[in-house]
Each structure stands twice: as structure tokens, then as C-alpha cells.
N, C-alpha and C positions, 0 to 999 in steps of 0.2 A: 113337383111341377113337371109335366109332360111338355116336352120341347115338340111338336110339329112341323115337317119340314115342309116350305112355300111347293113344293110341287114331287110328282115320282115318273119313273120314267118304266116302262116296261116294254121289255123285247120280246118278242112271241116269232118263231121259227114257224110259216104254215109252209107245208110242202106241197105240192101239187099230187093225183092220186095218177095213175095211168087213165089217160084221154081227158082228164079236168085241162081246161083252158085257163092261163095266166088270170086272163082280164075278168073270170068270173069267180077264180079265187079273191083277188082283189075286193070283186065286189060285196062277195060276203064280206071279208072283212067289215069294209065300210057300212057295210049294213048294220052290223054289231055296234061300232061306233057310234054310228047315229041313232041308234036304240039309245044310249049314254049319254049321248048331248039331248036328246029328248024327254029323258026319263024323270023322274022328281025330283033326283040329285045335281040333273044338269052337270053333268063330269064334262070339263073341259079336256076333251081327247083329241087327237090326230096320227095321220098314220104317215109313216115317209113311204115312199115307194124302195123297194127291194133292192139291193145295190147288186143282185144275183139272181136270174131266172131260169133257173133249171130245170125244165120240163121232165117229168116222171118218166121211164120210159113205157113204153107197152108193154103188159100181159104176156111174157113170150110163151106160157105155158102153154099149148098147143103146138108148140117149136120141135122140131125131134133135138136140135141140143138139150131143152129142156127135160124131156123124155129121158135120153140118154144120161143124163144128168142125175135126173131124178133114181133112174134104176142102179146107175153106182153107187150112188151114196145111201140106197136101199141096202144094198149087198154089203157095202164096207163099214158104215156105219149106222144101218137102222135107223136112218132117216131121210132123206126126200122129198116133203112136204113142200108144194107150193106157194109162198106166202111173201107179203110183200114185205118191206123194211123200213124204219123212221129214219134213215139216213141217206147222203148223198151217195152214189159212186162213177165213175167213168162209165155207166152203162148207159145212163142219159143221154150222154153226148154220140156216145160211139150207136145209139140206137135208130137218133137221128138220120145217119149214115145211111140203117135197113136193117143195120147189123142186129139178129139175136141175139139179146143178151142173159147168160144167168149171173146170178152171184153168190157164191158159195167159198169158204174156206176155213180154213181151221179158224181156231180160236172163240171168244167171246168179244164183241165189240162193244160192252162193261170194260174190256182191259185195252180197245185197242186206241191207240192217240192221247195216248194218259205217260205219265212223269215212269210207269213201272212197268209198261206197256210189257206182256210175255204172251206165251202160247205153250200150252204142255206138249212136250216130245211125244206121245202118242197119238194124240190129235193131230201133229204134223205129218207122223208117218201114216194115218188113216188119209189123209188130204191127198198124198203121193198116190197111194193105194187108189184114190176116187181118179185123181186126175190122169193115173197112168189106163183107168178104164177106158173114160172117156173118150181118150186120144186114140184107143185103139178100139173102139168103137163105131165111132163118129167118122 
């Protein structure tokens, strides 16, 4: 005999893209939604609102820290690539401000804020390497 439990609950993370607006993320959502309360299964859904709105920040790539950025971590590590990321960080906020932001550093963020959290000793001292460019740089 299969037990079916009276209801399920699911938490879905949507982040905002650089220049997407809170209120039209939302509304996709809800649009989804009401596709489901409409649909032929009639899913009884709802959405709470956010208890965190953390706006993406802008595209700084066109920024010369970006630039400058980019071209050390060419040189020291064979990489550079402009690209966005599925997680939060201080650059949201601090972008708000005007501030250019990038974000780059050692490690894998697979390992980072986990129970065994590390970083290989060569990847840190490449990170040195990057950041000691930069600042003499920039």
C-alpha cells in the first residue's frame, strides 16, 4: 500500500539577471503558477513573497577593473572569462553604491560553505599572483 502525503511543499531560489526588475521576476513566477491552478490537474499552488531581494548587480564588463581583471587572471591562470554566477555576493549591494564590482577567487564554490569547506594551496597562491596584478595595475 502506498502512503500519499495530504500535501508538498517546494522552495525554488529565482535570482534576479543583471537589469531584471524584482516585480517582473515575481511576476513570472506567478504566471507559472497560475498555468497550474488553471491547468487540468488544477494544482493547488501559491507563492510567499521573498524574505530577501537582492538585486543582481550590473554587467561591469566594460569596467577597466573588469578588464584589468580579466587580463591577470589571463596571464596567471589561463582564465578570464566574463560570466555571470548562480549565487549571491557582496557585489549586489556594494554595486548599488556605483561601485564596480568583479568577483573572482580561488577555489571551487562546489566546496565553498559546505561541513569540509577547502581550497588547494596552488590556487591560493595563483589568487595572490592575480590580486597582487591587479592592485599594481589598477
Amino acid at each position: 500500500m502506498a502512503t500519499v502525503p495530504p500535501s508538498c511543499r517546494v522552495w525554488i531560489d529565482r535570482r534576479l539577471i543583471p537589469g531584471e526588475r524584482p516585480a517582473d521576476a515575481l511576476q513570472e513566477v506567478e504566471n507559472i503558477l497560475e498555468g497550474l491552478r488553471q491547468g487540468p490537474d488544477k494544482i493547488k499552488v501559491r507563492s510567499l513573497l521573498p524574505a530577501l531581494e537582492d538585486p543582481a548587480p550590473p554587467s561591469a564588463e566594460a569596467t577597466k577593473i573588469a578588464a584589468v581583471a580579466a587580463k591577470a587572471c589571463a596571464e596567471v591562470a589561463g582564465t578570464g572569462q566574463h560570466r555571470g554566477v548562480p549565487y549571491g555576493t557582496d557585489a549586489s549591494q556594494l554595486s548599488l553604491g556605483g561601485i564596480p564590482c568583479v568577483i573572482l577567487g580561488p577555489g571551487s564554490i562546489d566546496q565553498a560553505h559546505t561541513a569540509n569547506e577547502y581550497v588547494e594551496v596552488d590556487q591560493l597562491a595563483k589568487a595572490v599572483d592575480i590580486y597582487q596584478k591587479i592592485m599594481l595595475t589598477y
